[in-house]
C-alpha positions as CSV (number, residue, x, y, z in Angstrom):
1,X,22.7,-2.1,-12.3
2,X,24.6,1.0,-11.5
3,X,24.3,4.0,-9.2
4,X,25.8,6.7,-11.6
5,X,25.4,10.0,-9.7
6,X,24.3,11.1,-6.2
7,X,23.4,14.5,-5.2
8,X,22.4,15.7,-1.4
9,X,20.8,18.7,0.3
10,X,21.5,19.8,3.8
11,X,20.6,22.6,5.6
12,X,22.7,24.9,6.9
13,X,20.8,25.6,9.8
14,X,21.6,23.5,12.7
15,X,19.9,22.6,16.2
16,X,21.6,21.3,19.0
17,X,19.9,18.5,20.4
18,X,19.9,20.5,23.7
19,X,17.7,23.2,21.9
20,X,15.0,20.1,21.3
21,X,14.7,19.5,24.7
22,X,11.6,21.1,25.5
23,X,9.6,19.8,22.0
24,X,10.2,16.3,22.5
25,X,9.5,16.6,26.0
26,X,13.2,15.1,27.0
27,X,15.3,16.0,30.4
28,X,18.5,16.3,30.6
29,X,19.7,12.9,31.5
30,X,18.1,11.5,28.3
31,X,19.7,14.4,26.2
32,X,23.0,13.2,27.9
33,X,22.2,9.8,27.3
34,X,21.9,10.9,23.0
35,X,24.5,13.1,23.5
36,X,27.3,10.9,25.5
37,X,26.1,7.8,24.6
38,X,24.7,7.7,21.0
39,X,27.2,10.7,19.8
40,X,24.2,12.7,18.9
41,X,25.0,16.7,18.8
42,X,22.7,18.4,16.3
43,X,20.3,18.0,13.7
44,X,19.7,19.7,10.2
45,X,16.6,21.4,9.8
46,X,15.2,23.3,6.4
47,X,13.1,25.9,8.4
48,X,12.0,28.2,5.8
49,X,10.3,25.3,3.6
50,X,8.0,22.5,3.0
51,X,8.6,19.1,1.7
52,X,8.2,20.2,-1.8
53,X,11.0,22.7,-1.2
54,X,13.3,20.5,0.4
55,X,13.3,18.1,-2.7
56,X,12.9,20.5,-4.4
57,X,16.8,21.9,-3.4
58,X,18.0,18.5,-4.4
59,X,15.9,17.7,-7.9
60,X,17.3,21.1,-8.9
61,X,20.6,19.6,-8.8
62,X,19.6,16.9,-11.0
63,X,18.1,18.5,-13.9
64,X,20.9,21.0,-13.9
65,X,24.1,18.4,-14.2
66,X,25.7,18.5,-17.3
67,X,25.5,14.8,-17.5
68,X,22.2,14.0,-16.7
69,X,18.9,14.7,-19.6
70,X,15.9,14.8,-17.6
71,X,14.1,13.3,-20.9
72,X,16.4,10.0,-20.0
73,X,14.3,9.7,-16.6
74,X,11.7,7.3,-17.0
75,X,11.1,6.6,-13.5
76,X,10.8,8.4,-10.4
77,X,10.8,6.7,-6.8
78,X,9.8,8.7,-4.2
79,X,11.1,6.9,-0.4
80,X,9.7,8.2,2.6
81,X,9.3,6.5,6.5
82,X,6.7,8.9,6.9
83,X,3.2,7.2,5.4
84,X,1.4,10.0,5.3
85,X,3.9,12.8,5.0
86,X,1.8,15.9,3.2
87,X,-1.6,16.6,3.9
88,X,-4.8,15.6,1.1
89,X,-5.4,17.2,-1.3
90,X,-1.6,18.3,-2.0
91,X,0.1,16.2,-4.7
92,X,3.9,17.3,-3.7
93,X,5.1,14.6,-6.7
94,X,3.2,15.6,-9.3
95,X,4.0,19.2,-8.5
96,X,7.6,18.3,-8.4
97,X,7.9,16.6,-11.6
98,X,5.8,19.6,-13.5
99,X,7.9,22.5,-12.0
100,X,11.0,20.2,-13.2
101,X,10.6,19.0,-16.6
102,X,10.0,15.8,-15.6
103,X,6.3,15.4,-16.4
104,X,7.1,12.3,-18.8
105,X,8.4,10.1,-15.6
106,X,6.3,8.1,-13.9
107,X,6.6,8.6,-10.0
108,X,5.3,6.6,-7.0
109,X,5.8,6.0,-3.5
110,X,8.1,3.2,-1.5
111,X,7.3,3.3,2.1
112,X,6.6,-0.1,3.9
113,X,10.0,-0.5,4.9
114,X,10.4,2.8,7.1
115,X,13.8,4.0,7.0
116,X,15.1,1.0,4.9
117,X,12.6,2.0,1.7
118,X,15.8,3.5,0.3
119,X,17.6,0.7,0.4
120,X,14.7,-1.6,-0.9
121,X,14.1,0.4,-4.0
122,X,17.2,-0.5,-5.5
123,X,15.8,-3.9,-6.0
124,X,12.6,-2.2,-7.5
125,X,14.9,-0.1,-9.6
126,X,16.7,-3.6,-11.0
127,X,13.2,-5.1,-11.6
128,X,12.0,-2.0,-13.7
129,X,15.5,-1.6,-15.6
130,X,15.2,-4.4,-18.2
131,X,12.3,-2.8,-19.6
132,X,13.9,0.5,-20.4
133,X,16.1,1.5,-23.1
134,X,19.6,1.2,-22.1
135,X,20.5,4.9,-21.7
136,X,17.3,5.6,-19.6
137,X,17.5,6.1,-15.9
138,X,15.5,5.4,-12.7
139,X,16.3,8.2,-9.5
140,X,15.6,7.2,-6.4
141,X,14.3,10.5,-4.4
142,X,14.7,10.5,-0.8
143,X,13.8,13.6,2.2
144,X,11.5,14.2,4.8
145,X,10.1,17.0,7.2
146,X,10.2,16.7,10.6
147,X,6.7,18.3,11.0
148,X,5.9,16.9,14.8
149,X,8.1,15.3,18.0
150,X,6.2,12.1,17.4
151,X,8.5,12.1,14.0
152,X,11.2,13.2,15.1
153,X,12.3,10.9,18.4
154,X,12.8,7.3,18.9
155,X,12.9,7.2,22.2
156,X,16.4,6.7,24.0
157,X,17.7,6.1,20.4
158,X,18.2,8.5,17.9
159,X,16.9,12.3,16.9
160,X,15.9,12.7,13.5
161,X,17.2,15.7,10.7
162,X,15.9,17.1,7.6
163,X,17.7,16.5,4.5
164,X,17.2,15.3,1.1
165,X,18.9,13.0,-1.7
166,X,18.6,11.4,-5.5
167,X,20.3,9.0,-6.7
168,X,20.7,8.2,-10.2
169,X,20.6,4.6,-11.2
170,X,21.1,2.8,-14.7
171,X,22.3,0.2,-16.7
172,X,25.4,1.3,-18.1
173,X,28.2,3.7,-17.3
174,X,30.9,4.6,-14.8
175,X,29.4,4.5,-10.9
176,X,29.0,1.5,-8.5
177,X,27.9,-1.7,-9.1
178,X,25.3,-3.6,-7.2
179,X,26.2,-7.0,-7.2
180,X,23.7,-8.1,-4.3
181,X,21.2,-6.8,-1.9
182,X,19.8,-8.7,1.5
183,X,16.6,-7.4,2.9
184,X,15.3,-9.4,6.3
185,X,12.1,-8.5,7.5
186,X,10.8,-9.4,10.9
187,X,7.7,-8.7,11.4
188,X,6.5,-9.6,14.7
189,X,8.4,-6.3,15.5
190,X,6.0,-4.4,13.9
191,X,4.6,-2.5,16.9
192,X,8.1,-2.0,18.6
193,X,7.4,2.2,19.6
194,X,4.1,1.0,20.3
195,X,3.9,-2.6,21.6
196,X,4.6,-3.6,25.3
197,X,8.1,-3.2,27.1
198,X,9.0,-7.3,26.7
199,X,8.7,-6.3,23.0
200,X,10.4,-3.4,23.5
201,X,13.5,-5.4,25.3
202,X,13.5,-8.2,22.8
203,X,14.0,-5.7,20.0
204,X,17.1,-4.5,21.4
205,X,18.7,-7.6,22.5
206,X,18.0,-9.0,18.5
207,X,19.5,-5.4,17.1
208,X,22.7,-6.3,17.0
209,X,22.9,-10.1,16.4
210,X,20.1,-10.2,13.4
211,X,22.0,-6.9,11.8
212,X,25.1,-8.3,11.7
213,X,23.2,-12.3,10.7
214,X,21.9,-9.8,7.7
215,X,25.2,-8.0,6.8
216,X,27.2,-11.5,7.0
217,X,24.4,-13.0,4.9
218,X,24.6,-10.2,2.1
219,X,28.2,-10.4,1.8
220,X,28.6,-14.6,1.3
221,X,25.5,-14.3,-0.8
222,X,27.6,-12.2,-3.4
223,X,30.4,-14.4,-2.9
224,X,32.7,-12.6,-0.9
225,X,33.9,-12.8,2.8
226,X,34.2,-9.7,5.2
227,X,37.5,-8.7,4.9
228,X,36.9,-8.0,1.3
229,X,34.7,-5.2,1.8
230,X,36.4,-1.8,2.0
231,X,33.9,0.1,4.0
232,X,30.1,-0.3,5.7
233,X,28.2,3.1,4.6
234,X,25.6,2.2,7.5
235,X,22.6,4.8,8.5
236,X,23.4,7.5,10.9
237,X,20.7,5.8,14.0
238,X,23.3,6.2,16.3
239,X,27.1,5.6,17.2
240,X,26.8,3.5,20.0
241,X,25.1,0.8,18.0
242,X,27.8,1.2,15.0
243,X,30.5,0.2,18.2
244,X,28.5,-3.0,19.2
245,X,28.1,-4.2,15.0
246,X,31.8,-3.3,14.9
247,X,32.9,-5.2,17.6
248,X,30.3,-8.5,17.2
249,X,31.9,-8.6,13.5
250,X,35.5,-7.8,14.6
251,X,35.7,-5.3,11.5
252,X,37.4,-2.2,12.0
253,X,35.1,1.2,13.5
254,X,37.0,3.5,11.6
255,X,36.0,1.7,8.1
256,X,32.1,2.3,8.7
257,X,31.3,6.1,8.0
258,X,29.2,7.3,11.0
259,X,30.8,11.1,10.9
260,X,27.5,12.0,9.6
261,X,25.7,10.6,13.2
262,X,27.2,14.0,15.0
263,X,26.5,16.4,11.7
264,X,23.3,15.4,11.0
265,X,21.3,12.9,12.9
266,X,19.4,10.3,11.4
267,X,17.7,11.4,8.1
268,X,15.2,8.7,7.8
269,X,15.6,7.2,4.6
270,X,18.3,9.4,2.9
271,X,21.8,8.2,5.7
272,X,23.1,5.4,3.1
273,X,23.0,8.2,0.2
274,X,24.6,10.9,1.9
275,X,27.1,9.2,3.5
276,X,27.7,7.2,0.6
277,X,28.9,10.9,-1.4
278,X,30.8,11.6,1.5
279,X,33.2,8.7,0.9
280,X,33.5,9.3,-2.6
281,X,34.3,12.8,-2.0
282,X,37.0,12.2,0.4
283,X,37.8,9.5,-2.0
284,X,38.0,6.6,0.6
285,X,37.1,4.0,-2.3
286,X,39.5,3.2,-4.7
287,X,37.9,1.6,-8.3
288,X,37.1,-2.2,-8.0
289,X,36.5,-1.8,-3.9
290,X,33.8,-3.6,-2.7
291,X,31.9,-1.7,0.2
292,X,28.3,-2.0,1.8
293,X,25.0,0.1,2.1
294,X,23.5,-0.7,5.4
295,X,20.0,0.2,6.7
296,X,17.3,-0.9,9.3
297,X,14.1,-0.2,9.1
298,X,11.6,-0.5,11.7
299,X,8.7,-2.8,11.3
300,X,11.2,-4.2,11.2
301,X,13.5,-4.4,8.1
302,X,17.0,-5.2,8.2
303,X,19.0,-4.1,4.4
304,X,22.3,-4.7,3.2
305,X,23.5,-4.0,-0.3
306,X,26.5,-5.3,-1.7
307,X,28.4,-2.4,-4.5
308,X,31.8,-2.7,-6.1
309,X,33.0,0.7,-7.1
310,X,33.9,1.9,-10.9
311,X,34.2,5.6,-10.4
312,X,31.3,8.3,-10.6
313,X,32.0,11.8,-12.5
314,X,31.2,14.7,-11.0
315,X,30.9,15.4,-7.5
316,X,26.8,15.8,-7.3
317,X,26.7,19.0,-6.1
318,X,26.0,22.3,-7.9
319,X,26.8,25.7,-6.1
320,X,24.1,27.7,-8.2
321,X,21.6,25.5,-6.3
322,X,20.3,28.4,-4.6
323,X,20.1,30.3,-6.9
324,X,18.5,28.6,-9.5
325,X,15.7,27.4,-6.9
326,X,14.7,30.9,-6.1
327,X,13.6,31.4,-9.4
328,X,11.4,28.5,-10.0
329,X,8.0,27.8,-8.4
330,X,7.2,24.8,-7.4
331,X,3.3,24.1,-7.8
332,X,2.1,20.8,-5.2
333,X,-1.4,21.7,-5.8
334,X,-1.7,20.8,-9.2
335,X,-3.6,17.9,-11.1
336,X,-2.4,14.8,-11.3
């Protein structure tokens, strides 16, 4: 299975995380404690949209590449941390796929791993390929809203942004290469914002140790050892714990992308993706490199994929974007 072609949206508008202060009901020695600490600056946020409108910036993208025919989409997974992230009775999907010409894919949700959904759905993707055509294509839709502080803080850990991604997937073709993918779940963590504070502490003394038992596990199972992997494209939870997986693994900082973690904040399930056309655009894989997508979930879900990189055309983005968008109108009210 290959990821062929990544696209991203994210806003232009930025918020300090000292301009939060006051909605998530921080003071300032926790904001110094995301800020100094966790290398937390600012957050993205889409303010003049819903969440049909913020994948709808990124699905325009996709139907307008010159590579991509949206007949070729067969499947459409949409992965959100969010359960229940639009109100009944809209349908945001079926709206989506109607006001994009993709009314002959079928779309559902991926959302019991949290943040690692993303991740996960690459395994679904490799399950559903077989029974395609070989030129057809899965995408993989990611983006979220952060509609209340109760979605948008984990406490003393990381502030969450608005953005969105796709990512093409297929059988054939230039792109990167899955050649293994880890997921860990641990359940008893289930309840970690919610359960008591031994819980709580238990969690974060495990963090580090079971991600990097996960990422060590991912990268024998394909057959490889550490030092053959390039770079760690890891989500963007925060810096600090990047420093301690770093240093428990001995493998370089500087080769696991976490730029995005200051730009950004953690995007729920779309980090890996975005980051990911980041280091193809700066062109920090060369073909045959081996390098890792790296995720947690809470719940809690630890997932590691293992990708040799070919080469993908294009660089996924598409400056008539905006315009394009104003002129369509995205119906999320619609029958199914």
């Amino acid at each position: 299975m290959q990821i062929k072609q990544i696209w991203s949206y994210i806003p232009e508008h930025i918020v300090p995380i000292r301009e939060l202060n006051d909605a998530l009901g921080l003071n300032s020695a926790q904001t110094k404690v995301l800020e100094k600490i966790h290398g937390l600056k600012q957050v993205r946020q889409d303010k003049d949209g819903d969440l049909a409108a913020l994948l709808g910036r990124v699905l325009t993208q996709v139907v307008n590449h010159r590579n991509v025919a949206p007949a070729s989409i067969k499947y459409i997974i949409y992965c959100h941390t969010i359960q229940e992230n639009f109100p009944f009775p809209m349908k945001v999907l079926q709206g989506l796929k109607q006001a994009y010409g993709l009314q002959h894919a079928i779309a559902f949700s991926l959302t019991q791993q949290n943040c690692a959904s993303g991740l996960v759905a690459l395994n679904v993707a490799e399950t559903l390929l077989p029974s395609l055509e070989a030129d057809d294509h899965i995408l993989i839709l990611t983006g979220e809203k952060t509609f209340s502080p109760v979605v948008q803080l984990i406490p003393n850990t990381t502030v969450m942004g608005e953005a969105a991604a796709a990512v093409l997937v297929g059988n054939i073709g230039d792109g990167s290469r899955m050649v293994g993918l880890t997921n860990i779940t641990l359940g008893q963590y289930c309840n970690v914002l919610t359960g008591n504070p031994q819980l709580q502490r238990e969690f974060q003394e495990i963090y580090t140790p079971r991600l990097c038992d996960a990422i060590l596990t991912a990268v024998e199972q394909a057959g490889l050892a550490l030092q053959d992997i390039r770079y760690i494209v890891p989500h963007n939870v925060n810096l600090s714990s990047w420093k301690k997986v770093a240093a428990r693994l001995s493998y370089p900082l500087e080769r696991m992308y976490t730029s995005n973690v200051q730009e950004i904040g953690h995007c729920f399930c779309s980090d890996p993706y975005i980051n990911l056309q980041a280091v193809l655009e700066q062109e920090l894989l060369q073909p045959d490199d081996y390098y890792l997508l790296v995720t947690v979930g809470l719940g809690v879900t630890f997932s590691v994929a293992v990708m040799q990189y070919a080469g993908i055309g294009g660089d996924g983005r598409d400056d008539s974007v905006d315009r394009f968008f104003e002129q369509v109108e995205v119906g999320v009210n619609g029958p199914a």
